[in-house]
GUTORVO-509462 format. One line per field, with one value per residue (C-alpha): residue number from 0; residue in three letters; x, y, z. Coordinates in Angstrom, 3 decimals. Layout:
! GUTORVO-509462
i	c(NUM, ...)
aa	c(ALA, ...)
u	c(X, ...)
v	c(Y, ...)
w	c(Z, ...)
***
This chain:
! GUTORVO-509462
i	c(0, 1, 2, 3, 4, 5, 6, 7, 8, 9, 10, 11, 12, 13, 14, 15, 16, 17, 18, 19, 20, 21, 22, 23, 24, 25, 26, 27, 28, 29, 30, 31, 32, 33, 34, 35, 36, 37, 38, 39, 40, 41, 42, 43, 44, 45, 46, 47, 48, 49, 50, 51, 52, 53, 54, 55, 56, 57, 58, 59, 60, 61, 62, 63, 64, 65, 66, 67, 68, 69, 70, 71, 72, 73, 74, 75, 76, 77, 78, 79, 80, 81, 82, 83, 84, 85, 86, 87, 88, 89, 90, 91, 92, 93, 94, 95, 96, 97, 98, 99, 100, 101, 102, 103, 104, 105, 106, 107, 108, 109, 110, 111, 112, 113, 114, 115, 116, 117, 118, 119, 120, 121, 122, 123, 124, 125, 126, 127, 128, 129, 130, 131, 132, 133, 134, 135, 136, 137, 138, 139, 140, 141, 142, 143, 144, 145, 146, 147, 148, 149, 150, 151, 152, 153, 154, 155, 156, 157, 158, 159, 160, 161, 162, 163, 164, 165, 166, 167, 168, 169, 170, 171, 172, 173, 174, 175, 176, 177, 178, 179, 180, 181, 182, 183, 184, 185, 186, 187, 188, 189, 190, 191, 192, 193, 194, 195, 196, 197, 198, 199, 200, 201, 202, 203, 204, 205, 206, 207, 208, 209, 210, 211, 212, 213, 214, 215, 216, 217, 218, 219, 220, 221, 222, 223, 224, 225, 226, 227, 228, 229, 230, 231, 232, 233, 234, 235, 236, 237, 238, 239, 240, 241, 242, 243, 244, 245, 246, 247, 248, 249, 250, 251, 252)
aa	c(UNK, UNK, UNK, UNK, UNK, UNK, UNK, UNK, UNK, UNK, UNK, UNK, UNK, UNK, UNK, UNK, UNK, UNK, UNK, UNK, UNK, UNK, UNK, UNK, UNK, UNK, UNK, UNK, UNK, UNK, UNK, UNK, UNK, UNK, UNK, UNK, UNK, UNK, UNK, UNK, UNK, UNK, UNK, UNK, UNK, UNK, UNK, UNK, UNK, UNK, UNK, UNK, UNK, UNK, UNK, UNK, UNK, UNK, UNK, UNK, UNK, UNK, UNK, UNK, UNK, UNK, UNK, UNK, UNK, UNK, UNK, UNK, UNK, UNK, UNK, UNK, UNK, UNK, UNK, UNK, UNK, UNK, UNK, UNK, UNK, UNK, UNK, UNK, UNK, UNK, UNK, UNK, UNK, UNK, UNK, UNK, UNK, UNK, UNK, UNK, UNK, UNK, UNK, UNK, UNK, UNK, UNK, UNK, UNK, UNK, UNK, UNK, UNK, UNK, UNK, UNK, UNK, UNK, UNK, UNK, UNK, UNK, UNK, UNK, UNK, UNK, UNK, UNK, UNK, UNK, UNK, UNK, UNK, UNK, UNK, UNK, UNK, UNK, UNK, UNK, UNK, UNK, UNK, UNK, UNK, UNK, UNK, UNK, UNK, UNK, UNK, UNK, UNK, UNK, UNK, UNK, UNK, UNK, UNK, UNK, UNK, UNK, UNK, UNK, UNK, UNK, UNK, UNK, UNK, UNK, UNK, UNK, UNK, UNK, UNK, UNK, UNK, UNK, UNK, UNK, UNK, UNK, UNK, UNK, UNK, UNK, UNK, UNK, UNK, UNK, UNK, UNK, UNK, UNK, UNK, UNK, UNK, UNK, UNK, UNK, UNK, UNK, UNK, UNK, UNK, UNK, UNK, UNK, UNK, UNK, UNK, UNK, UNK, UNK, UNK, UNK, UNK, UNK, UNK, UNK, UNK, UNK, UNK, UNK, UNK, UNK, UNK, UNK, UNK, UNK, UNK, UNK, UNK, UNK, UNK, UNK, UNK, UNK, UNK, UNK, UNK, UNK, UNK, UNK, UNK, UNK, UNK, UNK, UNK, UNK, UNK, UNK, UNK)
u	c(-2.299, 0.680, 0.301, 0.657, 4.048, 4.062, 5.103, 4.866, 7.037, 9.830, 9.449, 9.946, 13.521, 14.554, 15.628, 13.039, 10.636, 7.083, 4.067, 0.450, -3.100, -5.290, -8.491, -10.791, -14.499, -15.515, -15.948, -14.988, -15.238, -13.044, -10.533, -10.464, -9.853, -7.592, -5.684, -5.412, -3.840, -0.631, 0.509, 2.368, 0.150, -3.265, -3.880, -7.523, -8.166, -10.323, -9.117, -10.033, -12.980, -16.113, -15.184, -16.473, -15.556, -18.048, -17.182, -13.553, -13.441, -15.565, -12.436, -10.015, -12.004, -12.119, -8.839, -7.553, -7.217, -5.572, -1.771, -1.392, -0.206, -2.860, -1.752, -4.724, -4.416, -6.353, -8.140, -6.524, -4.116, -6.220, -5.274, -8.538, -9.158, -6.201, -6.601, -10.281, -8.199, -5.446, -8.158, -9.376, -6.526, -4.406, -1.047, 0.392, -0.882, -0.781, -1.497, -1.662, -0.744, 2.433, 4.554, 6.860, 8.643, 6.568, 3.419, 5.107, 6.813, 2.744, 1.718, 4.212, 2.654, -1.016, 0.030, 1.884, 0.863, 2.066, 4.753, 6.450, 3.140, -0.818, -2.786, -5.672, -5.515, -8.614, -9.206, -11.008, -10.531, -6.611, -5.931, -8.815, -11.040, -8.226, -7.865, -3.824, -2.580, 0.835, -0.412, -0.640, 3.300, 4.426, 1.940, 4.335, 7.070, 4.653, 2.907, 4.179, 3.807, 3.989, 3.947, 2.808, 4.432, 2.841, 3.494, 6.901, 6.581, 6.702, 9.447, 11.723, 11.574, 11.559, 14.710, 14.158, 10.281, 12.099, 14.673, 11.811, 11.832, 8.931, 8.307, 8.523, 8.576, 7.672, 5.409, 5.868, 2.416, 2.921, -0.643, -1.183, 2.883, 2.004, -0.795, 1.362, 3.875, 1.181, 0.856, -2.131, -3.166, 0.360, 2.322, 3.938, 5.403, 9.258, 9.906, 7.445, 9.115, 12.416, 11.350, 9.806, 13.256, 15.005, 12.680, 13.397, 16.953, 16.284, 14.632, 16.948, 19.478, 17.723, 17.668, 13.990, 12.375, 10.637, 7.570, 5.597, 2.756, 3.502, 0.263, 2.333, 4.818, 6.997, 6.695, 7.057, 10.746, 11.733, 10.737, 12.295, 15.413, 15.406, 15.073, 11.743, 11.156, 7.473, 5.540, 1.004, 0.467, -2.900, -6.031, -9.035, -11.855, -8.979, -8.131, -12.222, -12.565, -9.729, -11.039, -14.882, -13.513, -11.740, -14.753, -17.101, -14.538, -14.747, -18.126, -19.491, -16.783)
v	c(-20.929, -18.811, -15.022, -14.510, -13.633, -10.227, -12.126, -8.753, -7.105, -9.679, -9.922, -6.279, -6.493, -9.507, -8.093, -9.097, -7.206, -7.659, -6.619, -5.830, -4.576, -1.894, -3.554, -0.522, -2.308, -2.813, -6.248, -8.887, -12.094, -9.200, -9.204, -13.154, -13.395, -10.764, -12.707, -16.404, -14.661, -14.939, -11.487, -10.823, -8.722, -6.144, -2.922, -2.801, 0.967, 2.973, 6.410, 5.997, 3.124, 3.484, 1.312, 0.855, -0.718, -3.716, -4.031, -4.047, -6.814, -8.641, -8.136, -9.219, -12.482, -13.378, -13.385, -15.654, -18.815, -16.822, -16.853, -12.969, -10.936, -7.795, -4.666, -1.990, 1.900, 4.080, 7.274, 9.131, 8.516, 9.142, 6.932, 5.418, 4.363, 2.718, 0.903, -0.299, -1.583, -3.031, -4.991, -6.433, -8.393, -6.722, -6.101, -4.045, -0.555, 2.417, 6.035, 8.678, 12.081, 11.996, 15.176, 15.219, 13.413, 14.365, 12.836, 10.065, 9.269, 10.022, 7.106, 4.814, 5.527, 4.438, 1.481, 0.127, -1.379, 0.890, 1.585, 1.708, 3.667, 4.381, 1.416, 0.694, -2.940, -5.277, -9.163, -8.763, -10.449, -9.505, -11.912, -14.685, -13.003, -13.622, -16.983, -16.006, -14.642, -13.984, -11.366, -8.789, -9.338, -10.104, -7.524, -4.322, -5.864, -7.581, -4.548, -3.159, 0.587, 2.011, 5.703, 7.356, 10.983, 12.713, 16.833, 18.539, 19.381, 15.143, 15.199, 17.709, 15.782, 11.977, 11.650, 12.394, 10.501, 7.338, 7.547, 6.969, 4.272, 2.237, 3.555, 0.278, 1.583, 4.665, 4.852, 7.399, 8.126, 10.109, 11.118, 13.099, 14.590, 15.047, 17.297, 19.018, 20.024, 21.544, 18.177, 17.081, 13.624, 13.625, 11.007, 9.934, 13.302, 13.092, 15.938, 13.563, 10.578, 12.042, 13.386, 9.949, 7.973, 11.093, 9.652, 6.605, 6.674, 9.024, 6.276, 3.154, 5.740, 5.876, 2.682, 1.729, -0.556, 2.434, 1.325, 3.265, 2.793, 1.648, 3.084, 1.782, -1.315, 1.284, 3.316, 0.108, -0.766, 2.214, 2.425, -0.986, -0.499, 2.801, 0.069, -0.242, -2.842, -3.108, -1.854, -1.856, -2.324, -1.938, -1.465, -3.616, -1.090, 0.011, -3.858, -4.342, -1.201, -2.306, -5.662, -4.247, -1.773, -4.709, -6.432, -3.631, -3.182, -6.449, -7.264, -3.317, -1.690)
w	c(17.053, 16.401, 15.549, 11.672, 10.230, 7.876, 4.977, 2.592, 5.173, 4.811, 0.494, -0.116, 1.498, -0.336, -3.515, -5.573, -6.730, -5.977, -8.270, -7.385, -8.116, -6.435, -5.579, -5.969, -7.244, -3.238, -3.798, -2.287, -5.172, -7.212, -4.688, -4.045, -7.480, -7.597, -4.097, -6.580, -9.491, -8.807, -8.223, -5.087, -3.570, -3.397, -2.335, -1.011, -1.723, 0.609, -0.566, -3.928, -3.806, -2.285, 0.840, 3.940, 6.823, 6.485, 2.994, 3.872, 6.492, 3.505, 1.412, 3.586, 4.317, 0.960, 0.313, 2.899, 0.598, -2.013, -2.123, -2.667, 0.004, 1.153, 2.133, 2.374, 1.615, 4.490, 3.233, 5.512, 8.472, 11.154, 14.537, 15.229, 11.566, 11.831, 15.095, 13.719, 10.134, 11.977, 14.420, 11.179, 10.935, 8.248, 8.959, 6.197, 5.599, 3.383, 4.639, 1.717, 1.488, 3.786, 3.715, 6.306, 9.450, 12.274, 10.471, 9.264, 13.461, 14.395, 11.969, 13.076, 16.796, 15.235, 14.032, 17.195, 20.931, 24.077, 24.989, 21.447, 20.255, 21.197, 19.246, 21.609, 22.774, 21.781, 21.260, 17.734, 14.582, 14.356, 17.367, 16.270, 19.303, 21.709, 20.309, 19.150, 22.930, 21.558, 19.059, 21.188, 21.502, 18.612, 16.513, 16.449, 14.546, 12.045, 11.366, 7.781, 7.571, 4.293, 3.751, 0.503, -0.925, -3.591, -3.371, -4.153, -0.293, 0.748, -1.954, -0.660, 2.684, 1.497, 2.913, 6.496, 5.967, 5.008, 7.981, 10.088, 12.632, 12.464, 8.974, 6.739, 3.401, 1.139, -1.770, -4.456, -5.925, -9.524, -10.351, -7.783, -7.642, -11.630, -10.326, -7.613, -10.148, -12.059, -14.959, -13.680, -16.074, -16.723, -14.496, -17.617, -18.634, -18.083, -15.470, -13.359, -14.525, -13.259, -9.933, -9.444, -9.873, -7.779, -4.828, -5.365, -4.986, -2.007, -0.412, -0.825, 0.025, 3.270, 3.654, 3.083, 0.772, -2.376, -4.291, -6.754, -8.774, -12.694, -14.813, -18.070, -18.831, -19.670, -16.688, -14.649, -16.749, -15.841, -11.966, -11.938, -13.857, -10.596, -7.854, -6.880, -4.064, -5.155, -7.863, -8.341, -11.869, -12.652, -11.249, -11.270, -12.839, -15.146, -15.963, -16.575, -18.654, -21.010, -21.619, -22.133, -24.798, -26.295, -26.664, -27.899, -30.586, -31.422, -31.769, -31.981, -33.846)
***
């Protein structure tokens, strides 16, 4: 059996857009039904979702039949929570809370076998138990290593974070910028909206694929219409809270 190819990792540099959910309920039948939708991809969240590691791997299994690519967001980028991710078999990853170059080059090592970085070596579930011997070769360039900004400080240096070899793409997240600039709950105001679209461009200027999270349709036109590679639309609690309000105001209002 042949290592997995990064399939994610090739879309996002194809020119068409790709669209996603986070997966945030822990569960894994919500994110196998998430993976058969027919979005592109999920982001299993473990920043923002009360996710473990054995719930995680649970996750990922479940979405192996589903056509949906999975990328998964760390809580934090610490190297061996990345090795133990990685060894579950994912391949594309999302560290938060990036603000400059020297993290961003120390992520890149996490993520990637010696001598291009420090990953320790194992046979677990990423190479089928050893089963997949050309996965230990072939592993650094699948890996997809997206980076997330979301201070005025990760702004100011997006430019130099993107030119980052190894670094695959860069997020823009615009609650938590919203909050940096001092709008917290206000992603959609328009001096966020316009700081978002300035990072953008700074990052396909760089060369790199730019993604961003779309909390509205019409925050999504307009990240699009700015050249994002890859957009998350929703999120699953949010997606389950809208449709139980719609029916309490159906059949309670």
């Amino acid at each position: 059996m042949a290592a997995p190819k990064n399939e994610f990792k090739r879309s996002i540099v194809t020119g068409e857009t790709q669209y996603g959910i986070f997966c945030s309920l822990a569960d894994s039948v919500t994110s196998e039904i998430a993976a058969r939708s027919g979005l592109d991809f999920i982001c299993i969240d473990t920043e923002h979702a009360p996710n473990g590691m054995r719930s995680l791997l649970q996750q990922v299994q479940s979405t192996e039949h589903g056509s949906a690519q999975v990328m998964v967001r760390a809580f934090e980028g610490d190297k061996t929570l990345i090795k133990r991710i990685l060894d579950l078999g994912v391949q594309t990853l999302m560290i938060p809370m990036v603000e400059d170059a020297a993290q961003a080059e120390a992520l890149v090592a996490a993520t990637r076998y010696p001598t291009d970085g420090v990953r320790g070596v194992a046979g677990g579930r990423a190479s089928n138990w050893g089963r997949t011997p050309d996965y230990f070769t072939t592993a650094n360039s699948e890996i997809c290593l997206v980076v997330q900004v979301e201070s005025r400080n990760a702004m100011a240096n997006i430019s130099e974070i993107a030119a980052v070899d190894g670094v695959d793409a860069v997020f823009v997240g615009p609650s938590d910028l919203a909050a940096d600039m001092g709008m917290i709950g206000q992603a959609g105001h328009s001096d966020v909206v316009d700081a978002v679209v300035e990072g953008l461009n700074a990052i396909r200027e760089a060369g790199k694929p730019a993604g961003v999270f779309g909390a509205t349709p019409e925050a999504a036109d307009n990240y699009i219409k700015a050249g994002a590679s890859f957009l998350l639309v929703g999120v699953d609690t949010y997606l389950l809270v809208g449709a139980l309000k719609g029916l309490v105001a159906k059949f309670k209002g």
